[in-house]
Every structure is written in C-alpha cells, then in structure tokens.
C-alpha positions as CSV (number, residue, x, y, z in Angstrom):
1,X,105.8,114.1,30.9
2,X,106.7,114.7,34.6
3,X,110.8,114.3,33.3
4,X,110.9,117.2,31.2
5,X,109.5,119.2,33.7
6,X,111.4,118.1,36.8
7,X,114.5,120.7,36.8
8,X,111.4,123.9,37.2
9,X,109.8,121.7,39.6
10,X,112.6,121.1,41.9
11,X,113.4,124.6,41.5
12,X,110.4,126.4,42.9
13,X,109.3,123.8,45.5
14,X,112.9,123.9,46.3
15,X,112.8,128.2,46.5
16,X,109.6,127.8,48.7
17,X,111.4,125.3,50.9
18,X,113.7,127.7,51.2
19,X,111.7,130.3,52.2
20,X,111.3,129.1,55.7
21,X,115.1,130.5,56.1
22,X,113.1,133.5,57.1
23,X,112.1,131.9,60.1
24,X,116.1,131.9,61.0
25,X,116.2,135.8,61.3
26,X,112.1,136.5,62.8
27,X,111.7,133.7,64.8
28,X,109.2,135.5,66.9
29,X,107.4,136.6,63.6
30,X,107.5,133.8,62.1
31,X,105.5,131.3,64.7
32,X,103.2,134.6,65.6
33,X,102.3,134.4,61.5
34,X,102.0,130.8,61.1
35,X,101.1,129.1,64.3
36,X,99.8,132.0,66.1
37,X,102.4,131.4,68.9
38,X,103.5,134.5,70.9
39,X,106.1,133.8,72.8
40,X,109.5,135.0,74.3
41,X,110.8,131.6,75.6
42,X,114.7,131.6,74.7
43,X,113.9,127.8,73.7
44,X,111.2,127.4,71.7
45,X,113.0,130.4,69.6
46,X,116.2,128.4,68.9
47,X,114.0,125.7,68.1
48,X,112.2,127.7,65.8
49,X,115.0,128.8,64.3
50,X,116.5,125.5,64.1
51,X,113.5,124.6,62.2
52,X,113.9,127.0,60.5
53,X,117.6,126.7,58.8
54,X,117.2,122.7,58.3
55,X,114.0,123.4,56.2
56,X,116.0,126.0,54.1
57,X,118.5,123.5,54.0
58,X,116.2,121.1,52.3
59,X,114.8,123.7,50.1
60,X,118.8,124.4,48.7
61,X,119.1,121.0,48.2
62,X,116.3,120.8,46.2
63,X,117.1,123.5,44.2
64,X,121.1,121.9,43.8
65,X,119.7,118.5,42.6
66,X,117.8,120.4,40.0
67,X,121.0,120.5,38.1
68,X,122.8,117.2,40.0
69,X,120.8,114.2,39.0
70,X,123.5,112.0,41.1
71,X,122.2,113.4,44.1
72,X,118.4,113.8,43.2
73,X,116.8,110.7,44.7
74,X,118.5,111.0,47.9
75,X,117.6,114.4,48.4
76,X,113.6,114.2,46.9
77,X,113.4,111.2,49.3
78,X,114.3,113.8,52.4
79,X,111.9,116.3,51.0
80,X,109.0,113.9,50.7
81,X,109.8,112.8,54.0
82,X,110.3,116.3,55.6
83,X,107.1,117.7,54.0
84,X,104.6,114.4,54.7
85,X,105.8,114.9,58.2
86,X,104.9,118.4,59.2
87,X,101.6,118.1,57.3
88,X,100.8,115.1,59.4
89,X,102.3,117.3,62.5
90,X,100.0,119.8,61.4
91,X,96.9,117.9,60.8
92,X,96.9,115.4,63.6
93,X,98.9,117.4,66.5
94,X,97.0,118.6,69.3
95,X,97.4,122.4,68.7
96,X,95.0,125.1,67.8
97,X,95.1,125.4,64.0
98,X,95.5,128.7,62.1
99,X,94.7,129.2,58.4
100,X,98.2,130.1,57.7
101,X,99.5,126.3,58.9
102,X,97.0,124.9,57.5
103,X,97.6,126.2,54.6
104,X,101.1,125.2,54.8
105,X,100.4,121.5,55.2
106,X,98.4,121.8,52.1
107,X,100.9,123.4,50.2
108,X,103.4,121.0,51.4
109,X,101.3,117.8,50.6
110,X,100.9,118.8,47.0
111,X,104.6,119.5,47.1
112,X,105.2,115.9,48.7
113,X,102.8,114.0,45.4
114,X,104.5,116.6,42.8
115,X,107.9,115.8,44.3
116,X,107.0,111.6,44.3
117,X,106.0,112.2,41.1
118,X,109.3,113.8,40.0
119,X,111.6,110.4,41.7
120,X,109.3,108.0,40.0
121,X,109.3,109.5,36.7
C-alpha cells in the first residue's frame, strides 16, 4: 500500500525538508522563530545557515529519489537519520523549548516512521 504511494510521499516530506533552505538567507529569523534565539554572533549564524543548506540538501534529495529508485535507500536512510536526530536534539537537549521546535520534532518524527515505512515497503 505504502509502494504506490511512495513517489507523493518522498515529494512533500522532501519539499518540507527543503524548506529549511529559508534558514540559509534569514538566519537571524529563522532561530528567533523556531528556537527563540536572538542573537547576532557571526558563528552561530554560519552555523545556522550551515544547518540550514545541508537540511535543504536532504530535502532535494528526497525529492530526486522520488523519481531515482537506484538512489532511494541511500538517501531515505540519511533522512531517517537526519530527522530522528534533531527530534531527539530537540527533545532531550538542555534548551528552553518553544512550541515552534517542538513542533518540528514532531513533524519530523512522523516524517522519520512515514519515511521507514517508504524503505521497507
């Protein structure tokens, strides 16, 4: 059931992914909105930013296996990886939470199970 569906699915959790190439271009924005961080420390916005571009990266590769099953497991395998990781960063690191990150790791768990569901099935 999961198979038919797995070229939408890898789309859209792969445009959402993406999404985080806003993060590139409003880095300041960006960790205000989501981790209610202010901050103008030169660092932690190239790391933002960083962040940023490698998650959009994962995001277009998840939209280019949609229509490249030689590459699909390798890439889903990042993505699961990428996405357990920052909800466990988000969950279990010792920051102040906001509803936004939160959020986030949610989203990005469900997108972690949907995503195993799509490289086992």
């Amino acid at each position: 059931m999961i198979a038919s569906h797995s070229t939408a699915i890898l789309v859209a959790t792969g445009l959402y992914t993406a999404g985080a190439l806003l993060q590139l271009f409003a880095p300041r924005t960006s960790l205000a909105l989501i981790f209610g961080v202010r901050t103008d420390d030169r660092f932690t916005l190239l790391i933002a930013r960083h962040w940023g571009l490698l998650a959009a990266l994962v995001g277009g590769l998840l939209v280019y296996s949609a229509f490249h099953p030689e590459v699909r497991a390798p890439v889903v395998a990042v993505a699961i990886v990428e996405k357990l990781v920052l909800a466990g960063l988000a969950f279990f690191g010792s920051w102040n939470r906001t509803p936004v990150a939160t959020r986030t790791a949610v989203v990005d768990l469900a997108i972690a199970a949907l995503l195993l569901l799509v490289l086992v099935g």
